[in-house]
N, C-alpha and C positions, 0 to 999 in steps of 0.2 A: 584649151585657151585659144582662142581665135589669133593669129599670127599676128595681124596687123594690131591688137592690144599689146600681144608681147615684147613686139618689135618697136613699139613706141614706150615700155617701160622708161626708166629713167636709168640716165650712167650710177655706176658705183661712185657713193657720197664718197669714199677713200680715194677717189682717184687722183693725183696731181696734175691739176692743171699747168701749162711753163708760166702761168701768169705768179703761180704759187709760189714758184720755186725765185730766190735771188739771186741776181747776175752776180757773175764774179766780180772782184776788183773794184774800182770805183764805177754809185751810181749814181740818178738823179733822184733817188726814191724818196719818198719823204720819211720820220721815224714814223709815222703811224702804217703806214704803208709796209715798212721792215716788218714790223710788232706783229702784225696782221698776220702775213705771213710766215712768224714766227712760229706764232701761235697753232695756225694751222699745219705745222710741221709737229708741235709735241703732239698735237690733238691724235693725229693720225700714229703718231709715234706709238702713243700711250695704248692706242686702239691694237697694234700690231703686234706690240708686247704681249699683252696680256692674249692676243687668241695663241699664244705659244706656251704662254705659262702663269696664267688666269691671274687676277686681279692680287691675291695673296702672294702671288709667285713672280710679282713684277715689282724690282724694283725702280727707283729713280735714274738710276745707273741705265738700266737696260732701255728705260726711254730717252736716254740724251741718246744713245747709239743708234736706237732707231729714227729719233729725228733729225740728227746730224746737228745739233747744237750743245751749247756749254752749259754744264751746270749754273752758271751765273745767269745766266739766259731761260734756263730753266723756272729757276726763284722770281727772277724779277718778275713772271708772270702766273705764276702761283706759289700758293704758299706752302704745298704741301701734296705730297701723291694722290689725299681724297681729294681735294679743292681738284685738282688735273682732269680725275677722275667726272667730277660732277659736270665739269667742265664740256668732257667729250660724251655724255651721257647728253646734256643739253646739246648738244651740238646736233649728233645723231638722232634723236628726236624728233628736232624739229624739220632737219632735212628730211624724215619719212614723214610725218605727219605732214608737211608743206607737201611734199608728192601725190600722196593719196585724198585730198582733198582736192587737189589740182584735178585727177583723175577724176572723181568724180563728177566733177564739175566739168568738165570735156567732154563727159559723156551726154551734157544735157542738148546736144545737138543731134544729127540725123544721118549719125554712125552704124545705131542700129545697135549699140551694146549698152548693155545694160549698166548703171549707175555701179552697183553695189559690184556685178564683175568686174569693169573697169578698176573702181578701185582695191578689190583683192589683188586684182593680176599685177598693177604697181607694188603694193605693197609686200607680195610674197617672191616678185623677180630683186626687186630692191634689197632683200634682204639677203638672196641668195650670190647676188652682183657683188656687195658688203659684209660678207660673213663678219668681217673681224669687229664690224660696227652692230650687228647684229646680237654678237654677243656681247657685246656692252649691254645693250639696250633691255635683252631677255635672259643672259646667263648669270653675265658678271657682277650685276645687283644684288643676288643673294650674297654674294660673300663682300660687298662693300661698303655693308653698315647701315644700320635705318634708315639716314637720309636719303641714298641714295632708294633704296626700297621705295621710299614715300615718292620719290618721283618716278617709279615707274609704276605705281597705283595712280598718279596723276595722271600721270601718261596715259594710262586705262582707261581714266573715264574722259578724259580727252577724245579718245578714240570713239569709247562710245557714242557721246555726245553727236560726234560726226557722222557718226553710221547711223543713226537714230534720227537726224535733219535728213538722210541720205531715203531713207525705208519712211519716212514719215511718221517718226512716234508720233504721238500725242498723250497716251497718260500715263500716269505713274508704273503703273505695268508695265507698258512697253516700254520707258525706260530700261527696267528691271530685265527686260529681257534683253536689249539691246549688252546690257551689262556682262548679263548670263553668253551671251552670245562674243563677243571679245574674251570674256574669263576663255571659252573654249579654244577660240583661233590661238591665244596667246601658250596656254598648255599644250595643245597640239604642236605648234611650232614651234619651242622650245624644246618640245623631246626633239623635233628631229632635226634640229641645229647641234641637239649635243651630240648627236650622232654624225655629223657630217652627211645628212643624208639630204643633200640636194635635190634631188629628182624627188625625195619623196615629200620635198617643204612644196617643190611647184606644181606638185599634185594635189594639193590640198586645195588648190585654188576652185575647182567647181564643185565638189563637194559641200566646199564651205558658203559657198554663193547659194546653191540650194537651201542650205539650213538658212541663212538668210533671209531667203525668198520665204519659206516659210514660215517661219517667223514674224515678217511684214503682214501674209496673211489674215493673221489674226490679231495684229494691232487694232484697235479703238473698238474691242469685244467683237471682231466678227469672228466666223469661223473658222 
């Protein structure tokens, strides 16, 4: 991966900004402004629970601890551990998916890197910056109910969608393959998140940009 892609990935969507966090004591904030940041305290809460002890093994308890708020504070903002859940599923989402379209689209100037690198190299630093967001997004779905399932098949052809504007689909094929091609990033990456294998998620990045490249190839019947 070319350094200066790397080096311009994006921070960890987990990170705490001081903007995030509430002042002690009396402020001037407004209540949407508190709420806001409330929220973004279970989100993250909920995310840090569960990479310790997976979505089955977290309860509501163990996300007030990690976000440093009350169980009333809790409720008042969802209804319930999957609504939480769906919650920081959307959240996390759309932070990678706004990244890597970004990426893309930075690449259409005279950098010299490729579209579809540029945006693997976000999307697989971002994930590794995020782990505990990451496995919301690719582990923790399996065990947190249809719903939750059905949005990260949404997510998928989201995704594809974007890589497909990106390589230039044009017909029903190359859709298909665009598909075929995310189904692979998503299983590749996925094994080796559950493994904690870092180095081996940011290695996947030019490998996976070839099959890519190849793949565009042969978009609209050529060879």
């Amino acid at each position: 991966m070319p350094d200066d892609v790397a080096s311009s990935a994006p921070a960890a969507p987990h990170d705490e900004r001081p903007a995030d966090r509430l002042p002690r004591g009396r402020h001037g904030l407004s209540r949407e402004e508190v709420v806001r940041s409330q929220r973004k305290r279970i989100i993250r809460g909920m995310a840090a629970a569960m990479a310790d002890d997976g979505y089955v093994g977290t309860s509501v308890t163990a996300i007030l601890k990690r976000a440093g708020v009350s169980r009333q504070t809790f409720y008042e903002q969802f209804a319930s551990k999957e609504e939480c859940f769906a919650a920081t599923y959307a959240w996390a989402a759309e932070t990678v998916l706004e990244h890597t379209v970004r990426a893309a689209g930075d690449a259409s100037g005279d950098d010299g890197h490729d579209p579809i690198d540029r945006m693997l190299a976000f999307y697989l630093r971002g994930l590794a910056a995020a782990p505990e967001f990451a496995r919301v997004l690719l582990i923790e779905t399996y065990a947190a109910g249809p719903d939750a399932l059905e949005s990260r098949i949404a997510l998928q052809r989201r995704f594809a969608t974007q890589i497909g504007d990106v390589l230039g689909a044009s017909t029903a094929d190359d859709r298909f393959a665009c598909e075929a091609l995310v189904g692979a990033v998503s299983s590749l990456v996925t094994a080796r998140l559950a493994l904690g294998d870092t180095a081996g998620l940011l290695a996947l990045q030019e490998p996976l940009a070839a099959l890519a490249r190849r793949e565009a190839a042969a978009f609209g019947g050529g060879a």
